[in-house]
C-alpha positions in Angstrom: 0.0 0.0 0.0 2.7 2.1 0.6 4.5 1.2 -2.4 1.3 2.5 -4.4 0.5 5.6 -2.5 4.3 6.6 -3.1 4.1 6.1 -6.7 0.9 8.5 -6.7 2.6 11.2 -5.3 5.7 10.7 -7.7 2.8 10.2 -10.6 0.9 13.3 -9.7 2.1 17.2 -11.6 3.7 19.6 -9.6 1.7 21.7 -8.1 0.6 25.6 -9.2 2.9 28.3 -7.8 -0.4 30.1 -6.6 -1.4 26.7 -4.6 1.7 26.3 -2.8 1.6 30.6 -1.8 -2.4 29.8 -0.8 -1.9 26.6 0.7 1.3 28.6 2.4 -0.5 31.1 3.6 -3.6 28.9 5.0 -0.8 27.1 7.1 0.1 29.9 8.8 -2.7 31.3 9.4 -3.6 28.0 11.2 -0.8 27.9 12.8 -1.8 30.9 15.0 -4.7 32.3 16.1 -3.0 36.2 15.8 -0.2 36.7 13.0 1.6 39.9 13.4 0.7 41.7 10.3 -2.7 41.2 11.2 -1.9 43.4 14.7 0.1 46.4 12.6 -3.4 46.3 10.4 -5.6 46.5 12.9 -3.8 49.5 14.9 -3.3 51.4 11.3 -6.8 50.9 10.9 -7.1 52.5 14.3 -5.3 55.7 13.7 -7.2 56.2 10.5 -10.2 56.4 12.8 -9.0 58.4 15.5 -8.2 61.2 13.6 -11.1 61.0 11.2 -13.5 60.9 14.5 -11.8 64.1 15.6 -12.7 65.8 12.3 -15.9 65.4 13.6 -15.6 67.4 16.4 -16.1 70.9 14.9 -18.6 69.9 12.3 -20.8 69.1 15.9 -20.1 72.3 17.5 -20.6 74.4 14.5 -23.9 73.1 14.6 -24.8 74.7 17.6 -23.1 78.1 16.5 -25.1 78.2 13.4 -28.5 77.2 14.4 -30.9 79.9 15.7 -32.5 77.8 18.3 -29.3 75.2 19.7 -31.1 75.2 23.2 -34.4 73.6 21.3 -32.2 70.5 20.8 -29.7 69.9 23.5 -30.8 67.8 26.7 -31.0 70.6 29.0 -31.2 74.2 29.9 -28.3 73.6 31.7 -26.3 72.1 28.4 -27.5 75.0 26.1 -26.0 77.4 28.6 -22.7 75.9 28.2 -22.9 76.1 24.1 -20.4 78.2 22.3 -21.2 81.9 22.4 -19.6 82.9 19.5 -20.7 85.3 16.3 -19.9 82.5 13.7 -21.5 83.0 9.8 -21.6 80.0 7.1 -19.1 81.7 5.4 -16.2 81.8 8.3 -17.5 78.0 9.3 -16.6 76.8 5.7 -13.2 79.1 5.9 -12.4 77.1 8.8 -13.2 73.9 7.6 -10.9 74.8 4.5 -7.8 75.7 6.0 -7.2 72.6 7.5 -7.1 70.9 4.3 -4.7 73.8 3.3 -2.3 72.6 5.5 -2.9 69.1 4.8 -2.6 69.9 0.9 1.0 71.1 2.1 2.5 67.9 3.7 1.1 65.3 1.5 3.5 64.9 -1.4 6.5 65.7 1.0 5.2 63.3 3.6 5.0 60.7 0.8 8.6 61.0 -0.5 9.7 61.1 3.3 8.1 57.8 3.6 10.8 56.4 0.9 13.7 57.9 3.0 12.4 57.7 7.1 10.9 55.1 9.2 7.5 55.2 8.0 6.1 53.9 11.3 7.6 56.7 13.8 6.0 59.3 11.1 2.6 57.6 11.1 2.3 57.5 14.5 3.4 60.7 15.3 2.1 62.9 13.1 -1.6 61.0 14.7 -0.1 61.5 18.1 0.4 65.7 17.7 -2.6 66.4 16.0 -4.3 64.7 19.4 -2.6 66.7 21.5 -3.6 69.6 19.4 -7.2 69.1 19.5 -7.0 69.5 23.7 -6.9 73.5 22.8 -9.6 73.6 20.1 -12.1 74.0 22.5 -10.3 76.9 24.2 -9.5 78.6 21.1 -13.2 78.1 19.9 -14.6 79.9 23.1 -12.3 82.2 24.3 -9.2 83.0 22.0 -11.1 83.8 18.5 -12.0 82.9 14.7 -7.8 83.2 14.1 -6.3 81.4 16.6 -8.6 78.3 16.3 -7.8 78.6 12.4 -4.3 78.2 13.4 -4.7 75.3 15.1 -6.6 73.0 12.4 -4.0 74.4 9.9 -0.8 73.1 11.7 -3.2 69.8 12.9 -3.7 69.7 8.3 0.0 70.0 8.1 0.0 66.5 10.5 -2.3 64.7 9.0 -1.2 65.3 5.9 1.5 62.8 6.3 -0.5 59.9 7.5 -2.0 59.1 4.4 0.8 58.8 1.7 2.5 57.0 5.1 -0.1 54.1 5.5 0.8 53.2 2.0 3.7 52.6 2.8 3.3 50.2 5.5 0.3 48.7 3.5 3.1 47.8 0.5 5.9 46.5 3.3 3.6 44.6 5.2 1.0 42.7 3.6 1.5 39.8 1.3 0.4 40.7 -2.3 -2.4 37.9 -2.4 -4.2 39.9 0.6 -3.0 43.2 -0.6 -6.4 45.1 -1.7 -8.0 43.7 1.2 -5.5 44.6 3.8 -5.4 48.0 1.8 -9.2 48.4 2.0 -9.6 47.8 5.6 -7.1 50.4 6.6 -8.4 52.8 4.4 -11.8 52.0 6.0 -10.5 53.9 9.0 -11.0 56.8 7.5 -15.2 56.1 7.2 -15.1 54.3 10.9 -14.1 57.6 12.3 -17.3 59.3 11.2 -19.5 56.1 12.6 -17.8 56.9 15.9 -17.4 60.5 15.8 -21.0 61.7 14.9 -23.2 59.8 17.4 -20.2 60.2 20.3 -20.1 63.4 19.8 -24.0 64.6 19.4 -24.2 62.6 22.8 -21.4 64.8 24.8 -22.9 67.6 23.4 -26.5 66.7 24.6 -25.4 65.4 27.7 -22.8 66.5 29.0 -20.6 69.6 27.5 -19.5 70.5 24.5 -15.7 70.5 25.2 -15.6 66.8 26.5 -15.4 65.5 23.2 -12.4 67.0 21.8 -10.7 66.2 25.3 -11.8 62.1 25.0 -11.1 61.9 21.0 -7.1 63.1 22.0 -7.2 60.7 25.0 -8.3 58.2 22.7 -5.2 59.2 20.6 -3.0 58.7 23.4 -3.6 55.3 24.3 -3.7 54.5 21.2 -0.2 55.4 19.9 1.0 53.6 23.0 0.4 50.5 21.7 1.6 51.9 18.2 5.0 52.8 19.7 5.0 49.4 21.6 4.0 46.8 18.5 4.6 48.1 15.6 8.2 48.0 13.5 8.4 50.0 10.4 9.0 46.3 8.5 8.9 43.0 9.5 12.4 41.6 9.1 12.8 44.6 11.8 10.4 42.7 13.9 12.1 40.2 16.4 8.1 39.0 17.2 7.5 37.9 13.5 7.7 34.0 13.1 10.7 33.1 10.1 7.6 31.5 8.4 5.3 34.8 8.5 8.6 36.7 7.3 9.2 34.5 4.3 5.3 34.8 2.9 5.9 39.0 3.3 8.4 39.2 1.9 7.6 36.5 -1.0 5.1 38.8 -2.7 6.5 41.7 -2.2 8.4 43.9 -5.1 11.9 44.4 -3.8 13.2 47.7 -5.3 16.3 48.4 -7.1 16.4 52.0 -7.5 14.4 54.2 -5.0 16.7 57.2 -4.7 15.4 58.4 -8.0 11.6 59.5 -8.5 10.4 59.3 -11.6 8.7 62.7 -11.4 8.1 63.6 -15.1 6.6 60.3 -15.7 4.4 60.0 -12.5 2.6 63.9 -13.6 2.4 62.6 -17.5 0.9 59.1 -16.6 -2.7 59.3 -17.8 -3.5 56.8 -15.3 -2.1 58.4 -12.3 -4.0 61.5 -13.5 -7.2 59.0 -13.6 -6.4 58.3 -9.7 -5.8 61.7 -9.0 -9.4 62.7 -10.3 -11.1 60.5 -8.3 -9.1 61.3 -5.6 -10.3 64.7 -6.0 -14.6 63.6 -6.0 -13.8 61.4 -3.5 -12.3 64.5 -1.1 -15.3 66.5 -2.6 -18.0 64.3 -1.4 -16.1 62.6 2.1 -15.2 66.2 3.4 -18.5 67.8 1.8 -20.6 64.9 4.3 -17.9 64.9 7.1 -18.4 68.6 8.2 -21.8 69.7 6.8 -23.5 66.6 7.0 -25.2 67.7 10.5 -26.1 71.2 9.4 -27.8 69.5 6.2 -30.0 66.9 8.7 -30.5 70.4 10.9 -33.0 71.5 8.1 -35.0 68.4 9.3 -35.5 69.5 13.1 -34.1 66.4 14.3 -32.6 66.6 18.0 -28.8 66.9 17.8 -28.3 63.3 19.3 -30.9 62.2 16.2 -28.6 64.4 14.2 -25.4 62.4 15.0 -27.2 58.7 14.6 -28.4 59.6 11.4 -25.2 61.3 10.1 -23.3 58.1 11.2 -25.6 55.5 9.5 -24.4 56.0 5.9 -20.5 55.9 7.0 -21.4 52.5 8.8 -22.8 51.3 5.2 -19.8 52.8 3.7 -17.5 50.9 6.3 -19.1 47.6 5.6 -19.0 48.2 2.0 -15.1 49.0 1.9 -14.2 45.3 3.6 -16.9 43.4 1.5 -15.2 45.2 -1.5 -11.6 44.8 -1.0 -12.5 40.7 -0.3 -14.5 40.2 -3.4 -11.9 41.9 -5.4 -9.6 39.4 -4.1 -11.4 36.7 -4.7 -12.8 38.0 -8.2 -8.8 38.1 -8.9 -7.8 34.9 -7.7 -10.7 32.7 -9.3 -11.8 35.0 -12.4 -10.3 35.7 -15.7 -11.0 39.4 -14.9 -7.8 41.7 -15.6 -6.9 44.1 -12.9 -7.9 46.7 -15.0 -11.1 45.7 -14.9 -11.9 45.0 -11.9 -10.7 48.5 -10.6 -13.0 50.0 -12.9 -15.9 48.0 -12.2 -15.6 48.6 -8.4 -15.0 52.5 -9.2 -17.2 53.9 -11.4 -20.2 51.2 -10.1 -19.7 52.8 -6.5 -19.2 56.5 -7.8 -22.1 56.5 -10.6 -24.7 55.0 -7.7 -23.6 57.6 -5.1 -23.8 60.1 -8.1 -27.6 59.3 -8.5 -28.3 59.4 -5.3 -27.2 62.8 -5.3 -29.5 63.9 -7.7 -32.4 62.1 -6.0 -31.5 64.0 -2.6 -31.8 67.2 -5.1 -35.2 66.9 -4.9 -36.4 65.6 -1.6 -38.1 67.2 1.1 -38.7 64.7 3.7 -35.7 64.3 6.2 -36.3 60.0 6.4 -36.2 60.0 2.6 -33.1 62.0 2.7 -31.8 59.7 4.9 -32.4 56.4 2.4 -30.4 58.2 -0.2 -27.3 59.2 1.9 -27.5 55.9 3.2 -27.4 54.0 -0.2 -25.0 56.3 -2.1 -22.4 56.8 0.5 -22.6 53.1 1.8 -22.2 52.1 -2.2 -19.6 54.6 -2.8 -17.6 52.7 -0.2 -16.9 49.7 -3.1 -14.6 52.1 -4.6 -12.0 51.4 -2.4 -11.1 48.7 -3.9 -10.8 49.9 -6.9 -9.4 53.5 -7.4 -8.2 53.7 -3.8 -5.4 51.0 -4.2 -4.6 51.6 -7.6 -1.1 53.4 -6.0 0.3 49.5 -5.2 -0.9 48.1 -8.8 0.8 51.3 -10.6 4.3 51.4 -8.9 4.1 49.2 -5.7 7.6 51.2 -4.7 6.8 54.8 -5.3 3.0 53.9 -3.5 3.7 56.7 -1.4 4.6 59.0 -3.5 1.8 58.5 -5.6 -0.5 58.7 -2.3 1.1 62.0 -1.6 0.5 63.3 -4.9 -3.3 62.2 -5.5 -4.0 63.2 -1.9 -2.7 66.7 -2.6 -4.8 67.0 -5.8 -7.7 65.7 -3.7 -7.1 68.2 -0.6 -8.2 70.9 -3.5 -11.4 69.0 -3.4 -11.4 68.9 0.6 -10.7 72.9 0.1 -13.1 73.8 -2.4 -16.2 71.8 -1.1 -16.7 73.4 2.1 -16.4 76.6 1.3 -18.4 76.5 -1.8 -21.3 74.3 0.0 -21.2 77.7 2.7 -21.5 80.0 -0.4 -24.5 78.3 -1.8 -26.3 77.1 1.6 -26.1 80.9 2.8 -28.5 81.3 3.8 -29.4 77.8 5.4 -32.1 77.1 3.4 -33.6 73.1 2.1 -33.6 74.8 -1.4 -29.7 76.0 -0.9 -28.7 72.6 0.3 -30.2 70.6 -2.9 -28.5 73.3 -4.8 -25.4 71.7 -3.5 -26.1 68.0 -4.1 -26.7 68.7 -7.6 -22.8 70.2 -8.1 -22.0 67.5 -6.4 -23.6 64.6 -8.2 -22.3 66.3 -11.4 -18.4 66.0 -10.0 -19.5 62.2 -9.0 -20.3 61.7 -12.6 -17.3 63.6 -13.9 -15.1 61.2 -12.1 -16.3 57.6 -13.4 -16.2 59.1 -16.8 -12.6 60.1 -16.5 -11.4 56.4 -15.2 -13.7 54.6 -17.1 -11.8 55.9 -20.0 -8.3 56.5 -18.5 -7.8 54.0 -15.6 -6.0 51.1 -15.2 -4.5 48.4 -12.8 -1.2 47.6 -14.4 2.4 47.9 -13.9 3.4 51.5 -15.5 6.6 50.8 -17.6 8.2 53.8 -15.6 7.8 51.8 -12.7 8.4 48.3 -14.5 12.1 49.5 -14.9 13.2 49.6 -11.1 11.1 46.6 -9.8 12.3 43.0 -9.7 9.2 40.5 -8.5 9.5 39.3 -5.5 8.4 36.1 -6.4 11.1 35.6 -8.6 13.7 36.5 -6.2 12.0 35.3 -2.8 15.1 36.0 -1.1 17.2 39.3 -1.0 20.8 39.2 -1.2 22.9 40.3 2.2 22.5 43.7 3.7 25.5 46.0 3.0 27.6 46.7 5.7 26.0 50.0 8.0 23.6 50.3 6.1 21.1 48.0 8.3 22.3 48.9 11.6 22.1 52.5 10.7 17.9 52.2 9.9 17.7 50.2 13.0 19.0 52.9 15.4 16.7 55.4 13.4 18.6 56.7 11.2 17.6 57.0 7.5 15.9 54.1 5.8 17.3 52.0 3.2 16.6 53.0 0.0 17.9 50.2 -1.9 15.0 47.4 -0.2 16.4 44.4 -2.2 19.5 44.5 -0.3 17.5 44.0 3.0 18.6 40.8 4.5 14.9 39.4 6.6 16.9 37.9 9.4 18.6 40.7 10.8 21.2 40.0 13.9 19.4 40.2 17.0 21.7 42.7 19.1 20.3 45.2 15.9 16.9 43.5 16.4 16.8 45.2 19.9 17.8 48.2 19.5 14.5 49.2 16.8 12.4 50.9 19.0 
């Protein structure tokens, strides 16, 4: 019996290159019940909603500076005696929502090529761990200082944030196999939706029942704690990680693209590629539409007389739809790639333009409503479909040019941030005054920049390897093991000084007297 199984085996073809990575993969996965790059995805995921819940907190108080009748809606008489007194018009609010995204227009293409040359995890966390400490003197600036000083403040917390994005591409690229790549992409993206399903509701409940300034004082605590557990966990790469298992290592680094040639940046190319450009539109309606929701959703449900705790359920709603929408998404396209014939091409542009064109229509549909629970079906559908496009525009950066990821992050975000600029202060031109007619006005400019966008990457988008970026990338898969690290060079990035540019001479088993000193 033996005999016969053994000559089965001998008799049987060699198994598929992708079978041995899956099966790989599902053995280590079994093997423990927590793998490590699952931990550095959950706490990225994290920071993406900590600071996006802290956005939150002015679009709530504004709320209660604009309305004409805040005590009408707050739990007490008590509570609407604490409320902001200031003198605040639509105008200045959308000013102040803008100049953060100023600031975070600033940082986003320098944080992305800082990510090529600095440990991309001590940036990340941070940048996240400022801006927190930061938001503890919104609330005095709001109520005592004045209109400038709390402008200054979002500004420089913009010029923070601004990093974190083209930053969490980078530690997206370095740590995630590229089998689970637009899934481990998409759910760290999703952080930046979770923060407004956590930050509307939270926040409409401090400001109904207890004060108004408690909320910018628990979002930074929140902050904190978490980049404790950032600073404590989390190595810029795993073969800097002593707690990664050799196994775990190997599969990482496997898939990923080990680059030759990072010192220079193809600029020329990157801002002449039509399908960058493609990315970088729908970077720009996405900004439009997120920031255009994230701080004048509220006033917009205000126009229905709903209590301000009602207010922040039913602005959180369509981000929880959205939230959902973005992890189903980045799974299927997984699957979709793995078991379909579908190019990559195409399944970015069926995920993009099928999330953007819904949300687009639902738009035009809340152009024309004028009850506040229908209003709420369509924000909820088009938002919570609009989250599908995560997996398809959203992680184009790692299918374009998997090493300059961050760059390109920087670069679309920036082109984006005009959106995040633009919106709210043309939403406060046309909604002044606040009127249901004003508001509509708004959602049809906005459906008409939805549109605009699935046309342009319907026509100009793609999923493949730019031949710019083709030139300075060897696959990992065909060289599954790096050479040995120069001499220095290793022990230099380990004590924190600056990364190593050329990544295919990073050897994954670092000694361990320079595995302990990576902080």
């Amino acid at each position: 019996m033996a005999t016969e199984e053994a000559k089965k085996e001998s008799s049987s073809p060699p198994p598929d290159e992708g079978d041995d990575k899956a099966r790989l993969m599902d053995q280590l996965d079994s093997k423990c019940v927590i793998r490590k790059r699952y931990v550095v995805c959950l706490l990225c995921f994290l920071g993406m909603v900590i600071i996006h819940s802290m956005r939150v907190n002015i679009a709530i108080t504004v709320v209660t500076i604009l309305d004409k009748a805040p005590h009408e809606k707050v739990g007490s008489s008590k509570r609407a005696q604490e409320l902001p007194d200031v003198d605040w018009t639509p105008t200045m609010v959308g000013v102040l929502h803008s100049v953060f995204y100023v600031g975070f227009l600033i940082t986003q293409v320098p944080g992305g090529y800082l990510a090529t040359k600095l440990p991309t995890n001590r940036i990340f966390g941070l940048c996240i761990c400022l801006s927190c400490a930061l938001n503890l003197l919104l609330p005095t600036a709001i109520a005592n200082v004045g209109f400038i000083f709390t402008c200054s403040v979002r500004v420089v917390q913009g010029l923070l944030e601004g990093a974190v994005i083209p930053t969490m591409y980078k530690i997206v690229n370095d740590w995630s196999p590229r089998m689970q790549r637009s899934s481990f992409a998409s759910f760290c993206i999703t952080g930046m939706y979770a923060g407004a399903i956590i930050g509307f509701p939270l926040d409409g409940m401090i400001t109904h029942y207890a004060n108004w300034q408690y909320m910018f004082y628990i979002h930074a605590v929140f902050g904190f704690v978490w980049f404790f557990f950032w600073f404590l966990f989390v190595y810029e790469r795993p073969e800097f990680d002593p707690s990664v298992k050799d196994d775990e290592k190997k599969l990482i680094m496997a898939g990923r693209d080990q680059v030759v040639e990072l010192d220079k940046v193809p600029w020329k190319a990157i801002f002449t590629s039509l399908p960058v450009w493609a990315v970088m539109v729908c970077h720009f309606v996405r900004s439009w539409m997120f920031f255009f929701l994230l701080t004048n959703e509220p006033a917009f449900l205000n126009m229905f007389n709903f209590s301000i705790v009602e207010n922040g359920i039913f602005s959180a709603t369509p981000h929880l739809l959205k939230v959902l929408c973005c992890i189903l998404g980045g799974i299927v396209a997984d699957i979709v790639l793995l078991k379909s014939p579908c190019s990559l091409t195409n399944v970015r542009k069926m995920f993009t333009c099928f999330g953007f064109g819904i949300e687009a229509m639902c738009c035009y549909a809340l152009s024309r409503v004028q009850q506040g629970y229908v209003a709420i079906v369509f924000l909820n559908l088009g938002v919570g479909c609009s989250g599908l496009t995560v997996a398809g525009w959203q992680v184009n950066h790692l299918d374009l040019a998997p090493q300059f990821a961050s760059v390109l992050a920087g670069i679309s975000a920036s082109f984006g941030t005009i959106g995040g600029i633009l919106s709210p202060i043309v939403v406060g031109i046309i909604t002044h005054p606040q009127t249901l007619w004003n508001w509509q006005k708004s959602f049809i400019l906005t459906g008409t920049v939805l549109a605009a966008g699935v046309i342009f990457y319907f026509f100009l988008g793609s999923g493949e390897l730019q031949p710019w970026a083709a030139a300075k990338v060897e696959s990992g898969e065909e060289k599954s093991k790096p050479p040995d690290v120069k001499e220095g060079d290793e022990s230099q990035q380990l004590k924190g000084g600056p990364a190593v540019t050329n990544y295919s001479s990073v050897d994954p088993s670092p000694p361990a007297q320079q595995q302990e000193s990576e902080t």
